[in-house]
C-alpha positions as a Markdown table, in Angstrom:
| # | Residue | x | y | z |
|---|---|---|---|---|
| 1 | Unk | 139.8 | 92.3 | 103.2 |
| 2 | Unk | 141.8 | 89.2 | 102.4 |
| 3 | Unk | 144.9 | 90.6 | 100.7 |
| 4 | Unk | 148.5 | 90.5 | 101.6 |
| 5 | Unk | 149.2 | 93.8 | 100.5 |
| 6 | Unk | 148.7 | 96.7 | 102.9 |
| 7 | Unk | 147.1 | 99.7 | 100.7 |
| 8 | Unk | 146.4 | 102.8 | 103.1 |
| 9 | Unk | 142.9 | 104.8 | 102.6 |
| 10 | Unk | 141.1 | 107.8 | 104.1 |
| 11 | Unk | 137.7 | 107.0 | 104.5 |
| 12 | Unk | 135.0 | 107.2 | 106.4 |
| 13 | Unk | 131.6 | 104.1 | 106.1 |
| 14 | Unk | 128.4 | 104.5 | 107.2 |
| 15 | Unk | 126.6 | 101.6 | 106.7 |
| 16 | Unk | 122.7 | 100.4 | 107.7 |
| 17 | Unk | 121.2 | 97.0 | 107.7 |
| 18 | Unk | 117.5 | 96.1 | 108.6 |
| 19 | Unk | 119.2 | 92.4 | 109.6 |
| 20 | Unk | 119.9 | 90.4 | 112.8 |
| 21 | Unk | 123.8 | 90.5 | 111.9 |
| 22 | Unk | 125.2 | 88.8 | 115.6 |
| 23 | Unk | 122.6 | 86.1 | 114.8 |
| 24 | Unk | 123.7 | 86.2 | 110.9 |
| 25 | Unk | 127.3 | 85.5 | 111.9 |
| 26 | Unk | 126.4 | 82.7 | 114.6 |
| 27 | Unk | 124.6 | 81.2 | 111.1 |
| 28 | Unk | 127.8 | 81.7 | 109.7 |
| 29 | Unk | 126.0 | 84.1 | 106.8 |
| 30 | Unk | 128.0 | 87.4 | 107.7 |
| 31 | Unk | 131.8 | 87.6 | 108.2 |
| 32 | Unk | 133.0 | 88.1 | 111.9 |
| 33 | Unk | 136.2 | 90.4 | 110.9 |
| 34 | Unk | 133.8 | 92.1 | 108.5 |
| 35 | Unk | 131.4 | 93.3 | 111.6 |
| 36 | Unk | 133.7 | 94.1 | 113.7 |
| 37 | Unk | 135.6 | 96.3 | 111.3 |
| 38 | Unk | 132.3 | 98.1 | 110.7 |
| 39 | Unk | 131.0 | 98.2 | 114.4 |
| 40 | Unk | 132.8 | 101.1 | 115.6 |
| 41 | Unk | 129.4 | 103.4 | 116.9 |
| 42 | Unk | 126.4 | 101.6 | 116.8 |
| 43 | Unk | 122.8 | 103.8 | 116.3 |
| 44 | Unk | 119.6 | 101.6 | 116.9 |
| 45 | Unk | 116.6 | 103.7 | 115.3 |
| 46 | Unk | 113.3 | 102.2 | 116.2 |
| 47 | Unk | 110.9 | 101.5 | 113.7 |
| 48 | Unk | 108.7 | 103.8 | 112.8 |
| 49 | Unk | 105.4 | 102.5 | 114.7 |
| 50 | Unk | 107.7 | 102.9 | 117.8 |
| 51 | Unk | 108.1 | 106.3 | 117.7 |
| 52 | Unk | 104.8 | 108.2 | 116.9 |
| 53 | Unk | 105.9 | 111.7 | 117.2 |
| 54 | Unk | 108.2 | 111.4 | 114.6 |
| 55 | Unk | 105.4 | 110.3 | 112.0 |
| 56 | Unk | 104.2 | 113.9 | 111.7 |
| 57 | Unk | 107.5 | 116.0 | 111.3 |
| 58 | Unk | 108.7 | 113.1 | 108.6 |
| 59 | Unk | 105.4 | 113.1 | 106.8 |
| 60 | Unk | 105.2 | 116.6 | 106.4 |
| 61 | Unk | 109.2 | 116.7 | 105.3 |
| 62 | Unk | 108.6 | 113.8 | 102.9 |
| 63 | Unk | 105.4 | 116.3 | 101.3 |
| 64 | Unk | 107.7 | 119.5 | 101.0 |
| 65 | Unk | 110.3 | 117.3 | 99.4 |
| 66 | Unk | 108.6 | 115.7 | 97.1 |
| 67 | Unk | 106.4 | 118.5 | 96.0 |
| 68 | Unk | 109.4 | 120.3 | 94.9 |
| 69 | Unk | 111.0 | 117.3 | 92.9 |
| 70 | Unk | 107.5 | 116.9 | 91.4 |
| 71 | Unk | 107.5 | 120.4 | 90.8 |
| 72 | Unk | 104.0 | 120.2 | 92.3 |
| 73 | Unk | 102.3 | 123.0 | 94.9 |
| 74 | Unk | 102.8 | 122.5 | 98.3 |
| 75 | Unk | 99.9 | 119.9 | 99.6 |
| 76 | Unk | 98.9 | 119.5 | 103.1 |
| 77 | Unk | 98.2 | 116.3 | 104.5 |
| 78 | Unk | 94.1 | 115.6 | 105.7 |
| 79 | Unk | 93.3 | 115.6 | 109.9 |
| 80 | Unk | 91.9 | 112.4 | 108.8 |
| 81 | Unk | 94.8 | 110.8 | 107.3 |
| 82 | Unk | 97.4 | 112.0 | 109.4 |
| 83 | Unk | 95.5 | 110.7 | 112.0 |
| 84 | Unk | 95.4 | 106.9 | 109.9 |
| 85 | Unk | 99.4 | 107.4 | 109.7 |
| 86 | Unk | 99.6 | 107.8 | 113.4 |
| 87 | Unk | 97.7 | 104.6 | 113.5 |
| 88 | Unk | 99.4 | 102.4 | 110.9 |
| 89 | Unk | 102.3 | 100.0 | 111.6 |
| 90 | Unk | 104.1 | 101.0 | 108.9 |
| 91 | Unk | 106.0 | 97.4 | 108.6 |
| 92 | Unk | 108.1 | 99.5 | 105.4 |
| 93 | Unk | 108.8 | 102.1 | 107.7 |
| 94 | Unk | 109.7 | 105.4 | 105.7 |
| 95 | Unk | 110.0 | 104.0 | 102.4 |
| 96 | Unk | 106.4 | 102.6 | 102.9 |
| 97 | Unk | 105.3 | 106.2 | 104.0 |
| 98 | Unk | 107.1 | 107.9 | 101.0 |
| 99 | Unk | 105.5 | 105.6 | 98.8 |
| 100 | Unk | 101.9 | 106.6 | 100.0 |
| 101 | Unk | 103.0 | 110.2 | 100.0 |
| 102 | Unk | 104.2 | 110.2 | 96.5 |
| 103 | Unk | 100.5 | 108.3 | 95.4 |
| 104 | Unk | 98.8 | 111.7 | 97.2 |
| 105 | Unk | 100.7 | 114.2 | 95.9 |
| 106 | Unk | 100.6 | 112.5 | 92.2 |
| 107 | Unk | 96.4 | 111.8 | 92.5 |
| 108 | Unk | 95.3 | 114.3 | 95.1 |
| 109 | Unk | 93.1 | 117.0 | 92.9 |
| 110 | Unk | 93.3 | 119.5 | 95.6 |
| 111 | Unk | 96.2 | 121.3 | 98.0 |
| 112 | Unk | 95.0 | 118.3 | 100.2 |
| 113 | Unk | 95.5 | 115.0 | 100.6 |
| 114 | Unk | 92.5 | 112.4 | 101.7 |
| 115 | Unk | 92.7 | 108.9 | 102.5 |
| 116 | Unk | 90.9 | 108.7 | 99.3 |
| 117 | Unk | 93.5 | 109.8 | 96.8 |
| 118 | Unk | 96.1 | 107.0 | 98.1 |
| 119 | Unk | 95.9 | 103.2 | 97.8 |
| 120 | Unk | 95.8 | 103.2 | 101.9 |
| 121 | Unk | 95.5 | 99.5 | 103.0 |
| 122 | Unk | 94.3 | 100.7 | 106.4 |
| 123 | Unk | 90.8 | 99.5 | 107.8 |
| 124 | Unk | 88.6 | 102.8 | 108.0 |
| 125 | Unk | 85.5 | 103.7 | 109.6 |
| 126 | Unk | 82.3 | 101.9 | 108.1 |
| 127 | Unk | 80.0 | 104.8 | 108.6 |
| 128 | Unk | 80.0 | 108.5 | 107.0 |
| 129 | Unk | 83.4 | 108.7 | 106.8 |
| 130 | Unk | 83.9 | 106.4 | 104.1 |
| 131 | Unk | 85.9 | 108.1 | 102.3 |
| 132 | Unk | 86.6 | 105.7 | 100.0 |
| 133 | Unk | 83.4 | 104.7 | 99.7 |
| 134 | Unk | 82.3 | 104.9 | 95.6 |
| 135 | Unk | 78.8 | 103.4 | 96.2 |
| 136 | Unk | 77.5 | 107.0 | 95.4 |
| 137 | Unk | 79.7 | 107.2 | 92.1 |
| 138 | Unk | 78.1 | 106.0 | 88.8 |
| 139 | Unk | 79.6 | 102.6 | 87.8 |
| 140 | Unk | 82.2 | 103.8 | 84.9 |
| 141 | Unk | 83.5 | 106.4 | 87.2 |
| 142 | Unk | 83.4 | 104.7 | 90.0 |
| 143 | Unk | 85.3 | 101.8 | 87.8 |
| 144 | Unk | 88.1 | 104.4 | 86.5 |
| 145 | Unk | 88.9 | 105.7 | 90.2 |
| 146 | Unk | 89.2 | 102.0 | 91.4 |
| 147 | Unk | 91.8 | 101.2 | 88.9 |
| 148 | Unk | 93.2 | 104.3 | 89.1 |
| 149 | Unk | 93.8 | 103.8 | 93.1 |
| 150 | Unk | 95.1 | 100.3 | 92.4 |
| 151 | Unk | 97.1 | 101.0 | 89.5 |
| 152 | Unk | 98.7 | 104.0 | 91.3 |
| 153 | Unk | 99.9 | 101.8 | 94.4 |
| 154 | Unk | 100.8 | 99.0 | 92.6 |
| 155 | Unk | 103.1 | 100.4 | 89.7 |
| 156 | Unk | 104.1 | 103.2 | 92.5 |
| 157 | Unk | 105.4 | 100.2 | 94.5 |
| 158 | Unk | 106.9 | 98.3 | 91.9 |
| 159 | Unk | 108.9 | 101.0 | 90.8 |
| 160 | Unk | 110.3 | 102.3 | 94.0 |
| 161 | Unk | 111.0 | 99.0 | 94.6 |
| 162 | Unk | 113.2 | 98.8 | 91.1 |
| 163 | Unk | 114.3 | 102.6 | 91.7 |
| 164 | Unk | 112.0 | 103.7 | 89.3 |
| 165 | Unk | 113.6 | 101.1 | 86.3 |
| 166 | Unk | 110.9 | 100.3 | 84.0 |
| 167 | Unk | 112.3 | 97.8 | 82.3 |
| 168 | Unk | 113.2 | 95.9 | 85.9 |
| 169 | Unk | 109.5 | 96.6 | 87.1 |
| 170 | Unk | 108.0 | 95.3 | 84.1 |
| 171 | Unk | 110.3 | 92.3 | 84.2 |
| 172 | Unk | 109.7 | 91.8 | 88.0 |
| 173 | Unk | 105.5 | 92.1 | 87.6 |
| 174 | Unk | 105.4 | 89.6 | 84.4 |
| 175 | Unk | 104.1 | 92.0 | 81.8 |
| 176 | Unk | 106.2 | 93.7 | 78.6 |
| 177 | Unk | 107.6 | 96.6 | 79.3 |
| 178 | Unk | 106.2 | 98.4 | 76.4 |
| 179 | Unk | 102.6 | 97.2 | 78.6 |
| 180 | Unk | 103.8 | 98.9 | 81.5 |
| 181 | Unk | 104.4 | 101.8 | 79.8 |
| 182 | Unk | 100.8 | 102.2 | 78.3 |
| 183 | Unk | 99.4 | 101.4 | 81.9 |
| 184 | Unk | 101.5 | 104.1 | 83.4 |
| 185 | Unk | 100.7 | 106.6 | 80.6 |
| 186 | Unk | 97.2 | 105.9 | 80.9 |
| 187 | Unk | 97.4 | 106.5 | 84.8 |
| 188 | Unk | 99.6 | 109.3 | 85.1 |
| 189 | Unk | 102.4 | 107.6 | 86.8 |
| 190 | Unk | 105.8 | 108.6 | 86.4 |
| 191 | Unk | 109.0 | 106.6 | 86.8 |
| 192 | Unk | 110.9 | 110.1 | 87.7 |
| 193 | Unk | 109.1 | 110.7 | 90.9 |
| 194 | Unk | 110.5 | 106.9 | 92.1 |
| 195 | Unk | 114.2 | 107.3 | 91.2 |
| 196 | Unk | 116.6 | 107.8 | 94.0 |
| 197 | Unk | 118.9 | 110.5 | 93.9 |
């Protein structure tokens, strides 16, 4: 784009954006030539929370997936909490949901996940199905599992945000990295399971 020499190439680009672009070029903040050189077949995908029946078939492809890179046996995901992801918004779409399943499959201490071995920001039902109530749970223990949860979602985010960089993570949360590291050791959180292949 731009030069005055003419060099011939075979490819093919396939290219996604999450932005407004038509509105991005009216703000002048996206080249014109650019989008239209791009724009040859469009594909709108809803957002997750618009399409409902897919939450089921991607969840349960995220688990195999995952479960395999982990080298981890095949989990199954809860009644309960496949019925919380067909009620979330899921405002990171599937990077949101691969995040959460990447927090069960690392904390879960059985072939099944519960809403209680993720960091699940989702209002649940105040009466006996609590499950992440710890009231019952003596107060070290229930201590340790509430840092673990919190630890768990938050590092877990951090790195797939930083594509599982620990020295970007650490960098982008304020602590050392050598910090980082003893928090993730201590947890059981691995950068491997965040990096993008």
């Amino acid at each position: 784009m731009g030069d005055t020499r003419v060099i011939r190439v075979d490819v093919r680009i396939i290219s996604s954006s999450n932005q407004n672009l038509a509105e991005k070029i009216s703000n002048n903040e996206f080249r014109e030539d650019f989008y239209y050189r791009l724009n040859v077949v469009s594909i709108e995908l809803p957002a997750l929370r618009d399409r409902p029946e897919d939450i089921p078939l991607i969840a349960n492809h995220l688990l195999e997936k995952h479960c395999a890179k982990l080298n981890k046996p095949l989990k199954r995901l809860s009644p309960e909490l496949m019925n919380l992801f067909l009620k979330r918004t899921w405002v990171g779409n599937v990077r949101e949901m691969e995040n959460i399943i990447l927090q069960g499959i690392l904390f879960s201490t059985t072939d099944e996940i519960r809403p209680r071995d993720i960091n699940f920001n989702e209002i649940l039902p105040d009466d006996s199905r609590m499950e992440n109530s710890f009231q019952r749970l003596p107060y070290k223990e229930a201590k340790e599992q509430t840092l673990q949860h919190f630890n768990a979602g938050y590092i877990g985010n951090l790195l797939a945000a930083n594509n599982g960089n620990v020295t970007q993570a650490a960098r982008s949360c304020g602590l050392e990295r050598q910090a980082l590291q003893q928090i993730m050791r201590r947890y059981k959180v691995k950068a491997n399971a965040f990096r993008k292949k």
